[in-house]
VEXDOTOR-212133 format. One line per field, with one value per residue: residue in three letters; chain; x, y, z of N, C-alpha, C, CB in turn. Coordinates in nm, 2 decimals, m for minus. Glycine has a CB too. Example, Ala and Ser with C-alpha at 12.3 -4.5 7.8 and 13.67 -1.06 7.14 Angstrom:
// VEXDOTOR-212133
res ALA	SER
chain A	A
n_c1 1.32	1.28
n_c2 m0.57	m0.22
n_c3 0.78	0.71
ca_c1 1.23	1.37
ca_c2 m0.45	m0.11
ca_c3 0.78	0.71
c_c1 1.32	1.29
c_c2 m0.33	0.00
c_c3 0.78	0.79
cb_c1 1.13	1.41
cb_c2 m0.45	m0.06
cb_c3 0.90	0.57
***
This chain:
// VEXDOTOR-212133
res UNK	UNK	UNK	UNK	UNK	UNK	UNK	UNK	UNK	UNK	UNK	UNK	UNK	UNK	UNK	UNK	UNK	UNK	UNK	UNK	UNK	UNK	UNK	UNK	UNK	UNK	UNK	UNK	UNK	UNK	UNK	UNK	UNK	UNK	UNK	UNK	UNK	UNK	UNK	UNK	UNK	UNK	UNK	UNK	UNK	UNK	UNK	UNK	UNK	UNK	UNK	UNK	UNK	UNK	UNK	UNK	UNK	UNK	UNK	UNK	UNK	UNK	UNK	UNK	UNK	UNK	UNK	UNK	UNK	UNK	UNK	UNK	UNK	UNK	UNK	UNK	UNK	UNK	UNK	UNK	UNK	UNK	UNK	UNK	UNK	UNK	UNK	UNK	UNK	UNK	UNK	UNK	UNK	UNK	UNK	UNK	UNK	UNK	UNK	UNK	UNK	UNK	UNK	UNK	UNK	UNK	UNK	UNK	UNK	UNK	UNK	UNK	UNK	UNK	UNK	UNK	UNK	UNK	UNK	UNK	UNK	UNK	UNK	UNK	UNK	UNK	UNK	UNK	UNK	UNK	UNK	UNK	UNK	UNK	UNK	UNK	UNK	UNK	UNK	UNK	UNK	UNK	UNK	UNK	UNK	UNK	UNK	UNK	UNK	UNK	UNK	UNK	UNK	UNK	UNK	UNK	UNK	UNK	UNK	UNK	UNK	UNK	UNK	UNK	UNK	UNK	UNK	UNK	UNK	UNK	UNK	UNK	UNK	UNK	UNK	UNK	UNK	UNK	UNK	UNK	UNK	UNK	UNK	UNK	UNK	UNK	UNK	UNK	UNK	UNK	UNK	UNK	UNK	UNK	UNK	UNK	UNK	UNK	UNK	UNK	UNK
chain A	A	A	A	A	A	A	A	A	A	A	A	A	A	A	A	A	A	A	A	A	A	A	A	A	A	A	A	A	A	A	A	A	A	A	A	A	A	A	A	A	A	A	A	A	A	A	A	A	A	A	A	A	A	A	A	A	A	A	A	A	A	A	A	A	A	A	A	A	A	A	A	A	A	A	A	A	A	A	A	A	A	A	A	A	A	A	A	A	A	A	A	A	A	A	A	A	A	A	A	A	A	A	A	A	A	A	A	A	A	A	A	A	A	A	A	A	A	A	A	A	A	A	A	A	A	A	A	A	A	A	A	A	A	A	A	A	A	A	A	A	A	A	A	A	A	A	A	A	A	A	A	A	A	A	A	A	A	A	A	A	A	A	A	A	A	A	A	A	A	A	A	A	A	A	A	A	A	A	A	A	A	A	A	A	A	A	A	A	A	A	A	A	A	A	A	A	A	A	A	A
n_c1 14.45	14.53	14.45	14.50	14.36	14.14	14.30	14.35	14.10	14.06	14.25	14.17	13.94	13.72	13.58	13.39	13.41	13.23	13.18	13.04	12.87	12.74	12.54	12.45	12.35	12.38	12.23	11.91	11.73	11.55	11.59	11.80	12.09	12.21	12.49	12.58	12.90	13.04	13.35	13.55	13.84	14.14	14.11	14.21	14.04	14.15	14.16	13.97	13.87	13.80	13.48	13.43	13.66	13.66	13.58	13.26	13.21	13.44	13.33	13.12	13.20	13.39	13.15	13.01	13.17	13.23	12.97	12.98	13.20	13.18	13.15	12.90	12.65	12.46	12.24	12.06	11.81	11.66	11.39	11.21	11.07	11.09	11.35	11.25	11.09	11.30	11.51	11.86	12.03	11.98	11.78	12.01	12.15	11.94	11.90	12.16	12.14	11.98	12.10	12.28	12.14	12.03	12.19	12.28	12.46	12.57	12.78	13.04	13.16	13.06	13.23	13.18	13.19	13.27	13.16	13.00	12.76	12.54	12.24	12.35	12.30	12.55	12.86	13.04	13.20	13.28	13.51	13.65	13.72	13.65	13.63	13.87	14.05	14.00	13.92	13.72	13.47	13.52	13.46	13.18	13.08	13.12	12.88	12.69	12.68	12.70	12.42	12.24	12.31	12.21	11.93	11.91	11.91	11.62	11.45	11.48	11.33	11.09	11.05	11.16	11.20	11.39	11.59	11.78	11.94	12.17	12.28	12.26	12.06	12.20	12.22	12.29	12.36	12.19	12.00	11.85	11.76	11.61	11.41	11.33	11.17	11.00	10.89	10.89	10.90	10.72	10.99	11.15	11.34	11.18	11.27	11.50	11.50	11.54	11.64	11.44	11.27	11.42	11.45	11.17	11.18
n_c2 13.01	12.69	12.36	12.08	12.01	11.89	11.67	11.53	11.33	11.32	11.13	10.93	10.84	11.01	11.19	11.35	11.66	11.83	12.19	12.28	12.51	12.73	13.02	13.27	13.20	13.28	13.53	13.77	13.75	13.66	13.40	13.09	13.04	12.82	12.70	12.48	12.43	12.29	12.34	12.38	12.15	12.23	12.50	12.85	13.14	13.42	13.58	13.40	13.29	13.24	13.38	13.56	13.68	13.84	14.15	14.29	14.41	14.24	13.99	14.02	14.06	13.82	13.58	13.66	13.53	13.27	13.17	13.18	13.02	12.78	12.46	12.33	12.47	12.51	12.73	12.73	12.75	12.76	12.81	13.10	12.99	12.68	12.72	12.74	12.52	12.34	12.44	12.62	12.48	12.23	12.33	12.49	12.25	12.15	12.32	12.31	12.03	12.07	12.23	12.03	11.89	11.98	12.01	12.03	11.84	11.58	11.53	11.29	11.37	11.48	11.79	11.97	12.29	12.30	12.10	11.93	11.69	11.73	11.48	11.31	11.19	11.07	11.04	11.23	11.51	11.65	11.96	12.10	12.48	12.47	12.63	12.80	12.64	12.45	12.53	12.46	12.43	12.70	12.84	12.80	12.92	13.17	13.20	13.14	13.36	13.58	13.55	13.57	13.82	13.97	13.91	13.99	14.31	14.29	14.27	14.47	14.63	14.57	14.60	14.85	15.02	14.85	14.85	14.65	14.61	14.72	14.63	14.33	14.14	14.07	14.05	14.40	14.66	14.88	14.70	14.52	14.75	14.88	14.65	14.68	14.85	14.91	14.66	14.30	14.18	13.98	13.84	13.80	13.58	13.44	13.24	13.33	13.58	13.62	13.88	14.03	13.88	13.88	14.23	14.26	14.13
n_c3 9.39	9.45	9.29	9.49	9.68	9.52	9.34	9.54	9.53	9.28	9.21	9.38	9.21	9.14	8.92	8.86	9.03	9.30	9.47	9.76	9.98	10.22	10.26	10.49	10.75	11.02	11.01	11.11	10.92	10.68	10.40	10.40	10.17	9.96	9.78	9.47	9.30	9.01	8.84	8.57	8.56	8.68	8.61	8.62	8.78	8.85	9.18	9.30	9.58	9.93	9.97	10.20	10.23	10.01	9.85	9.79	9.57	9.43	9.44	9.34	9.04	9.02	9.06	8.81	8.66	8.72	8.65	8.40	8.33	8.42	8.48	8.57	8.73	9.05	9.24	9.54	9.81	10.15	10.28	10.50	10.68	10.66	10.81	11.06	11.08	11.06	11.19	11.23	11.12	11.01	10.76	10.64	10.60	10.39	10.20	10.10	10.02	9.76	9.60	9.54	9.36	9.19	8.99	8.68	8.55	8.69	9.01	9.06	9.35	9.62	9.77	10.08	10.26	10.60	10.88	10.85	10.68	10.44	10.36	10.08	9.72	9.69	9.74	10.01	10.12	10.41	10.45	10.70	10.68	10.40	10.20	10.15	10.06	9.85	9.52	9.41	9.62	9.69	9.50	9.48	9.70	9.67	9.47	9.64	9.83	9.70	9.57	9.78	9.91	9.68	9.69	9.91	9.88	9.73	9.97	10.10	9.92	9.94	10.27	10.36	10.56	10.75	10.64	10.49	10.29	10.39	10.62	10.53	10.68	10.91	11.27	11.36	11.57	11.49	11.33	11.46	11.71	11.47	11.46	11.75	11.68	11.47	11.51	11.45	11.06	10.80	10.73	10.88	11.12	11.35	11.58	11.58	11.71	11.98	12.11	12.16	12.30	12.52	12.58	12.67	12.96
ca_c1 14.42	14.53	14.39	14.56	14.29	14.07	14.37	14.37	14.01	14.09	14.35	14.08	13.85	13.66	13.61	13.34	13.37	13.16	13.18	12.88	12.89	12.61	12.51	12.31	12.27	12.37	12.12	11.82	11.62	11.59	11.60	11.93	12.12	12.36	12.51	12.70	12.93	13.16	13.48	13.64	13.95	14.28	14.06	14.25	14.04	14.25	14.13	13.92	13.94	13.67	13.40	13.42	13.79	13.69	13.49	13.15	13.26	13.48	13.27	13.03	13.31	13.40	12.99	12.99	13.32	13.22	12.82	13.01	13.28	13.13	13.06	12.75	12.60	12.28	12.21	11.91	11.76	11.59	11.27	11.24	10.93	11.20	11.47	11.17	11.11	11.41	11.64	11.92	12.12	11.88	11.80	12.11	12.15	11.85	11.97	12.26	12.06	11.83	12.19	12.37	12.04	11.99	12.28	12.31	12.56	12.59	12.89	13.08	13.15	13.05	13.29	13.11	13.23	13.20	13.24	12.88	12.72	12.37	12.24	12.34	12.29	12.68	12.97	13.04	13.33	13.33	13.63	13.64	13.77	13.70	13.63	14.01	14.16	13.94	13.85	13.53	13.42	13.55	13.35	13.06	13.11	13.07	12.75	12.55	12.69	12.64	12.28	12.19	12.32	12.08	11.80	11.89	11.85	11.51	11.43	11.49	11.31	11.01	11.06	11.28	11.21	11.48	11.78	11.81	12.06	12.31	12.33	12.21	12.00	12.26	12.25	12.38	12.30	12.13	11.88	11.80	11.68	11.47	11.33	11.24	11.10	10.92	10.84	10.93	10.84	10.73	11.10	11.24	11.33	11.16	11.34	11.62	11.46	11.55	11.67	11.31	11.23	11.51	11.40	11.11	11.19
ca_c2 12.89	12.54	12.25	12.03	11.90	11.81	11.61	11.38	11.28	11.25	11.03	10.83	10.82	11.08	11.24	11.51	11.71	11.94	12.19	12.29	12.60	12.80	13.19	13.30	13.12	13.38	13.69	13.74	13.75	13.58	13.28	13.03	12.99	12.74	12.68	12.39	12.41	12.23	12.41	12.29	12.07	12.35	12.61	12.96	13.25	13.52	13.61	13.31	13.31	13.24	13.46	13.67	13.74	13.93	14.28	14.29	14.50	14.14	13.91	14.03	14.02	13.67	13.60	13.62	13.48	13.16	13.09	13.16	12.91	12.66	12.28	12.30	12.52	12.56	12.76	12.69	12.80	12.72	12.93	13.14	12.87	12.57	12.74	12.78	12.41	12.29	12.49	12.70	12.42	12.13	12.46	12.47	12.10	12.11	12.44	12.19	11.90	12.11	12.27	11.94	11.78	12.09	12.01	11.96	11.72	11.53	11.53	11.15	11.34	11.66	11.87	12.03	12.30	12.29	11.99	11.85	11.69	11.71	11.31	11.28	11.04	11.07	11.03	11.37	11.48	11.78	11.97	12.27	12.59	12.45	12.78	12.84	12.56	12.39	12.60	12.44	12.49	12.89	12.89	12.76	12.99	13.30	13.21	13.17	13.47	13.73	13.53	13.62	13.99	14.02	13.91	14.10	14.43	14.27	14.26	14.60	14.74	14.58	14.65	14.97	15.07	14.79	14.88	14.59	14.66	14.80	14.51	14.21	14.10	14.02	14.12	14.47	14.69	14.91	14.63	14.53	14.90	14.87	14.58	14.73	15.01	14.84	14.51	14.20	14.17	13.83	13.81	13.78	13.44	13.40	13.21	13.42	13.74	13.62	13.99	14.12	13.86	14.00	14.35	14.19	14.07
ca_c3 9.47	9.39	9.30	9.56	9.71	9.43	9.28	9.62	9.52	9.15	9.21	9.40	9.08	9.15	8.78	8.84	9.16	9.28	9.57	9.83	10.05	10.19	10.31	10.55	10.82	11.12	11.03	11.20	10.88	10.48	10.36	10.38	10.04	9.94	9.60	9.44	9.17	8.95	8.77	8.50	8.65	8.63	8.53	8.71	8.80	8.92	9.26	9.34	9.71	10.02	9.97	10.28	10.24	9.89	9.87	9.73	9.40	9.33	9.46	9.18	8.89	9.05	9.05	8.64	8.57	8.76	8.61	8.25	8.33	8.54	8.41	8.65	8.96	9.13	9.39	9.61	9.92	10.23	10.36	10.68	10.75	10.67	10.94	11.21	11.11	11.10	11.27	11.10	11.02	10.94	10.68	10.54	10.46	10.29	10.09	10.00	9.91	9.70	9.52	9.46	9.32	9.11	8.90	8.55	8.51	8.80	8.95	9.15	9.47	9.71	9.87	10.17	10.34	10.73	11.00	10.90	10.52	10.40	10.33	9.94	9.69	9.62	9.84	10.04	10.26	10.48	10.47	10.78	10.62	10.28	10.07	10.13	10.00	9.75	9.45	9.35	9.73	9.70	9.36	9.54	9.86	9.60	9.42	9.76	9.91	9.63	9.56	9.93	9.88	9.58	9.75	10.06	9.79	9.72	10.07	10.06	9.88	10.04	10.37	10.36	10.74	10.81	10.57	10.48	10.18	10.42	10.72	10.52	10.75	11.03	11.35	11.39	11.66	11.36	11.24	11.62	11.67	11.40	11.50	11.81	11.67	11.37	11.53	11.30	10.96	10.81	10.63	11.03	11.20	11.52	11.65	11.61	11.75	12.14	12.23	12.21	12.44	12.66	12.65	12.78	13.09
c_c1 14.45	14.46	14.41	14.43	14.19	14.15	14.38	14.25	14.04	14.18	14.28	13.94	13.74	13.62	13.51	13.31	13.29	13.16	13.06	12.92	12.72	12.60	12.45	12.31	12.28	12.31	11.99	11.69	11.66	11.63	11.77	11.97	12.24	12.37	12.65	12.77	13.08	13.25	13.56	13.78	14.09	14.23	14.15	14.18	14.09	14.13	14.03	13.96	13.77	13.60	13.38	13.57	13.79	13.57	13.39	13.18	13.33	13.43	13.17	13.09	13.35	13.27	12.98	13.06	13.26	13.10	12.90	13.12	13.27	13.04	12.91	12.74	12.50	12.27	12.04	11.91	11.68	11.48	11.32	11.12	11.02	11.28	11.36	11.12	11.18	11.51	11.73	12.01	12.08	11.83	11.86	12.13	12.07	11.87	12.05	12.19	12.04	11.96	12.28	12.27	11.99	12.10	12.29	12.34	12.64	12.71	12.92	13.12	13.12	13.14	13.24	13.21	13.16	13.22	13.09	12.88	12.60	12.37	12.21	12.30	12.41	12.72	12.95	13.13	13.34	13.50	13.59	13.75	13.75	13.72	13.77	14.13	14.10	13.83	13.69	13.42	13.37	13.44	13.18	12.97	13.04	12.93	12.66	12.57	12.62	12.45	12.20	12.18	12.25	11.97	11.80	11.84	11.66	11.44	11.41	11.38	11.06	10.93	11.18	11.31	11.31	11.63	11.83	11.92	12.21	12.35	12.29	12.16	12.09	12.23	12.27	12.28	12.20	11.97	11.87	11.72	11.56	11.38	11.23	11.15	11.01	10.84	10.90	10.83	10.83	10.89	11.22	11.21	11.32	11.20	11.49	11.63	11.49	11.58	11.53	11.29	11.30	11.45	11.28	11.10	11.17
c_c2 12.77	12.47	12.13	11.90	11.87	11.73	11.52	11.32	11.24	11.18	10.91	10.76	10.90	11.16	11.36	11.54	11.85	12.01	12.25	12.39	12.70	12.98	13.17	13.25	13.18	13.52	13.65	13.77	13.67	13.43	13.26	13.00	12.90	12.73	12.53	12.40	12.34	12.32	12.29	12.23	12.18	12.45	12.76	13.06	13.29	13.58	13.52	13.33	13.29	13.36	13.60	13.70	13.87	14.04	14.24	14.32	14.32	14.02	13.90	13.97	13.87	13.58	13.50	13.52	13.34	13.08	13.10	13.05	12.74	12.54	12.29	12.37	12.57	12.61	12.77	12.78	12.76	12.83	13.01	12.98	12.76	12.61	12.76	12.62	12.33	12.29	12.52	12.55	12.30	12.21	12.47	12.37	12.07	12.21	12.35	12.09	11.96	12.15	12.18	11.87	11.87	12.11	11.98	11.87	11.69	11.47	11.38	11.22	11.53	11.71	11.97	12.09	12.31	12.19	11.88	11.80	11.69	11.56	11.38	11.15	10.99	11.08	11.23	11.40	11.63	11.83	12.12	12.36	12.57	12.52	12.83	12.76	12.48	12.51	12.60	12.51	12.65	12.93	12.94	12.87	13.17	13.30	13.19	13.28	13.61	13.66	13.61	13.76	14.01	13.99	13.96	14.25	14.41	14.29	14.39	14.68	14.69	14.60	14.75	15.04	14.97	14.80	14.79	14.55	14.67	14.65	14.39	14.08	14.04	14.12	14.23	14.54	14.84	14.82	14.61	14.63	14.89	14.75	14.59	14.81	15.01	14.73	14.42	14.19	14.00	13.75	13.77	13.64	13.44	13.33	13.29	13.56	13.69	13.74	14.07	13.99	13.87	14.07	14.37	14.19	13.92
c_c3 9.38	9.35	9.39	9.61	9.65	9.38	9.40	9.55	9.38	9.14	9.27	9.28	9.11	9.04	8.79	9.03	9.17	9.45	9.66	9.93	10.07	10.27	10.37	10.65	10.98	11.08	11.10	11.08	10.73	10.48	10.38	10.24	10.03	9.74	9.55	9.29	9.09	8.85	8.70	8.54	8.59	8.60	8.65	8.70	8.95	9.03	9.35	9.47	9.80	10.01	10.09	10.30	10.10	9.94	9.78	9.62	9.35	9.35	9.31	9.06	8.94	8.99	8.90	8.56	8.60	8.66	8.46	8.20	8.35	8.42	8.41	8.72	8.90	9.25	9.37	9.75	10.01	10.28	10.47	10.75	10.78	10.78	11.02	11.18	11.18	11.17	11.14	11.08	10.99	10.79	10.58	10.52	10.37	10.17	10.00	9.94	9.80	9.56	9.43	9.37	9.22	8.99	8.79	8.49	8.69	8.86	9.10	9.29	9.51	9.81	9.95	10.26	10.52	10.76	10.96	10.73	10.51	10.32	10.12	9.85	9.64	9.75	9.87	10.15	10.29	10.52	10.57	10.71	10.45	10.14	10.10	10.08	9.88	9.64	9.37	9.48	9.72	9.60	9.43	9.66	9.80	9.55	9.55	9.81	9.80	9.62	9.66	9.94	9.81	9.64	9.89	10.00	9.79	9.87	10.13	10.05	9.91	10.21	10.41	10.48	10.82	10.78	10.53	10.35	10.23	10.52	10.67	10.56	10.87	11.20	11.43	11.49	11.60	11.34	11.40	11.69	11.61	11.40	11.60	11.80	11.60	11.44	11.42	11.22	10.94	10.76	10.78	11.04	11.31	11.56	11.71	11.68	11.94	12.23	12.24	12.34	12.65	12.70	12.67	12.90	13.10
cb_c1 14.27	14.55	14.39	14.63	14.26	14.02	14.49	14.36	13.91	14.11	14.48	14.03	13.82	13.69	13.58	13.16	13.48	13.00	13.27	12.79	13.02	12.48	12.45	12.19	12.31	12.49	12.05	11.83	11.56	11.77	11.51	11.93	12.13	12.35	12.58	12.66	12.91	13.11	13.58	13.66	13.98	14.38	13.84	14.39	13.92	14.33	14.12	13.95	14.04	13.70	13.31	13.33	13.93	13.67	13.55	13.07	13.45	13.61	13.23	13.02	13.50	13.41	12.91	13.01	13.52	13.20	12.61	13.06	13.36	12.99	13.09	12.72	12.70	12.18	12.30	11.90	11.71	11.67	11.15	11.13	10.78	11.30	11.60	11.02	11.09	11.45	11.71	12.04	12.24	11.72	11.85	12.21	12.14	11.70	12.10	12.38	11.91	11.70	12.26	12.47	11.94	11.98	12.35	12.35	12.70	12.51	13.00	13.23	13.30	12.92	13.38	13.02	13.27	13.08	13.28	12.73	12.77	12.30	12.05	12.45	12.18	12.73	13.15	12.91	13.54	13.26	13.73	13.69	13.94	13.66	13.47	14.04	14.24	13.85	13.93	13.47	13.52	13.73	13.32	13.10	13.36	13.16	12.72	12.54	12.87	12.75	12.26	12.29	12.42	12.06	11.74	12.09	11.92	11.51	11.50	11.55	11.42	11.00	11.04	11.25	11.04	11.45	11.90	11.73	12.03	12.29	12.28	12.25	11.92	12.42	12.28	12.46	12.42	12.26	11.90	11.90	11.76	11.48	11.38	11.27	11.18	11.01	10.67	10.97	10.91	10.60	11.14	11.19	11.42	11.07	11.35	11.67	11.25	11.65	11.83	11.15	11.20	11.62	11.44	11.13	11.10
cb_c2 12.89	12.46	12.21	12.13	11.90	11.88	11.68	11.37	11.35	11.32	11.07	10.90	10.67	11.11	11.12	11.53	11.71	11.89	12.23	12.13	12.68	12.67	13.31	13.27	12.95	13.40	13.77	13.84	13.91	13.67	13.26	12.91	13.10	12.52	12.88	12.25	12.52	12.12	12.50	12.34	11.85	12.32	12.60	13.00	13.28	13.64	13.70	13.19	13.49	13.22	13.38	13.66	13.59	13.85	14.44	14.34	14.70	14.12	13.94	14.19	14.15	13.65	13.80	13.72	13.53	13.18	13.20	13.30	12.95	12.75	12.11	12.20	12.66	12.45	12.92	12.51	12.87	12.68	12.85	13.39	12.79	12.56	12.89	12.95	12.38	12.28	12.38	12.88	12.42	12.12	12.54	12.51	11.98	12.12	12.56	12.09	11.84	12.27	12.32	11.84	11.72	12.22	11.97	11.99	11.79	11.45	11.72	11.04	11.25	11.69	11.92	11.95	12.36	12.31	12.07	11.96	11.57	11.85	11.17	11.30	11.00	11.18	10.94	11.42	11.40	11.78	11.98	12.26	12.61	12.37	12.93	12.88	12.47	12.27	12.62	12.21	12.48	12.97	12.72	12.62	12.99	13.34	13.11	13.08	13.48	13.76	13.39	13.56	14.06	13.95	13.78	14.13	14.42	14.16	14.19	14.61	14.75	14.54	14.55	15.09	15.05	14.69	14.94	14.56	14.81	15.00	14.51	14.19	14.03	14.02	14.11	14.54	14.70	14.85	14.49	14.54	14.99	14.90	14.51	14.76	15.13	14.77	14.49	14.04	14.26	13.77	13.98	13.88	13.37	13.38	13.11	13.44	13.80	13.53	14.10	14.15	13.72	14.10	14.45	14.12	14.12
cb_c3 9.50	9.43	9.18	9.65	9.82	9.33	9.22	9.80	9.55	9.06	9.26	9.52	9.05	9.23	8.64	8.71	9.23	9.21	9.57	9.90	9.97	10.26	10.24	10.49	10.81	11.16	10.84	11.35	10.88	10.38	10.22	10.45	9.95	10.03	9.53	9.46	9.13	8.89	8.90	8.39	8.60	8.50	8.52	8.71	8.77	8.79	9.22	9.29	9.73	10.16	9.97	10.41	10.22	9.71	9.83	9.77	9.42	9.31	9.58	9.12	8.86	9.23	9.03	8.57	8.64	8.92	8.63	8.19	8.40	8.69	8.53	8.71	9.10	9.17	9.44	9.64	9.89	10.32	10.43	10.75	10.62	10.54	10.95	11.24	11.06	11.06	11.39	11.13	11.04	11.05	10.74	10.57	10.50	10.35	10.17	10.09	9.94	9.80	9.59	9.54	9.43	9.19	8.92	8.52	8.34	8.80	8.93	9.08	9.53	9.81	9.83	10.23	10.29	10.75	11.25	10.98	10.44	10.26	10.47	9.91	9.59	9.49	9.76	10.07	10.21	10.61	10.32	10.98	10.67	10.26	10.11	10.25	10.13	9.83	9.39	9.34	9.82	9.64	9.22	9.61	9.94	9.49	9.29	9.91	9.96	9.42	9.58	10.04	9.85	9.43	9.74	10.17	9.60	9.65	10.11	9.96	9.68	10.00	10.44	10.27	10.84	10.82	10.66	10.50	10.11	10.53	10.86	10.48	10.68	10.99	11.35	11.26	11.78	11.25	11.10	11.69	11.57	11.26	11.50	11.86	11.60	11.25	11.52	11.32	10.85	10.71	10.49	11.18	11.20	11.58	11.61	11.50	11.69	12.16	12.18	12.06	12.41	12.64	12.59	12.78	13.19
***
């Protein structure tokens, strides 16, 4: 992955960038995570890439390489209480806030991916697709995602009647099942449970 489009902004005077990406926000259970982080300017790891284009096994080895390289990153999180306040993506901008404000060394602008920004106290420019073309983004895109998978294990291993290890809390017609079959746990988003009020009536 390039640097391309970090070098338009650094040519605007932008000197520390930083990118913002978040997990989670289509399952029907667990908290929202986002993470922001800054990469040293030219730095190349080999295989960098949007997070759900890589396998878990290098997501991991990505994971380490990144927190041992990285200027700065924070990943943060939104509640299940926060997404039944806010909604999922009131949620997730607060995830982001919480990530870019969690930074070490504070960086002059936020690259957000997605069409929307969480209100900063720094400039912030949504780029759609941006974990594929901005490597601070991609950086960013990996430490929420694997974060989210570790604490989907955790999730696990206290409610094990949902499997939550295997479907990471999405959707599947698997975790659905056992929701019927269990009922929801408190780690579920009611709001998001609408097909029990289907099979309902």
């Amino acid at each position: 992955m390039n640097w391309h489009t970090e070098d338009g902004y650094i040519s605007q005077g932008y000197a520390t960038i930083c990118g913002v990406d978040e997990a989670g926000r289509g399952p029907l259970a667990g908290d929202v995570y986002a993470a922001a982080c800054i990469l040293p300017y030219g730095l190349e790891l080999v295989g960098l890439d949007d997070s759900k284009k890589l396998t878990a096994k290098r997501r991991e080895g990505l994971f380490d390489q990144i927190c041992h390289s990285a200027v700065a990153y924070c990943i943060a999180s939104a509640t299940v209480a926060e997404i039944e306040e806010h909604n999922i993506l009131g949620a997730a901008m607060l995830a982001m806030t919480r990530a870019v404000e969690g930074l070490a060394t504070a960086p002059s602008i936020a690259l957000i991916d997605g069409n929307r920004t969480p209100k900063l106290a720094i400039p912030a420019v949504a780029i759609v697709k941006g974990d594929g073309v901005s490597p601070n983004i991609a950086a960013a895109s990996i430490l929420a995602k694997v974060a989210r998978d570790r604490a989907c294990l955790e999730m696990d291993k206290s409610y094990p009647q949902y499997n939550f290890a295997k479907h990471k809390g999405y959707g599947t017609r698997e975790h659905m099942d056992l929701v019927r079959l269990h009922g929801p746990c408190p780690l579920h988003r009611p709001s998001f449970l609408k097909f029990l009020r289907s099979d309902a009536g």
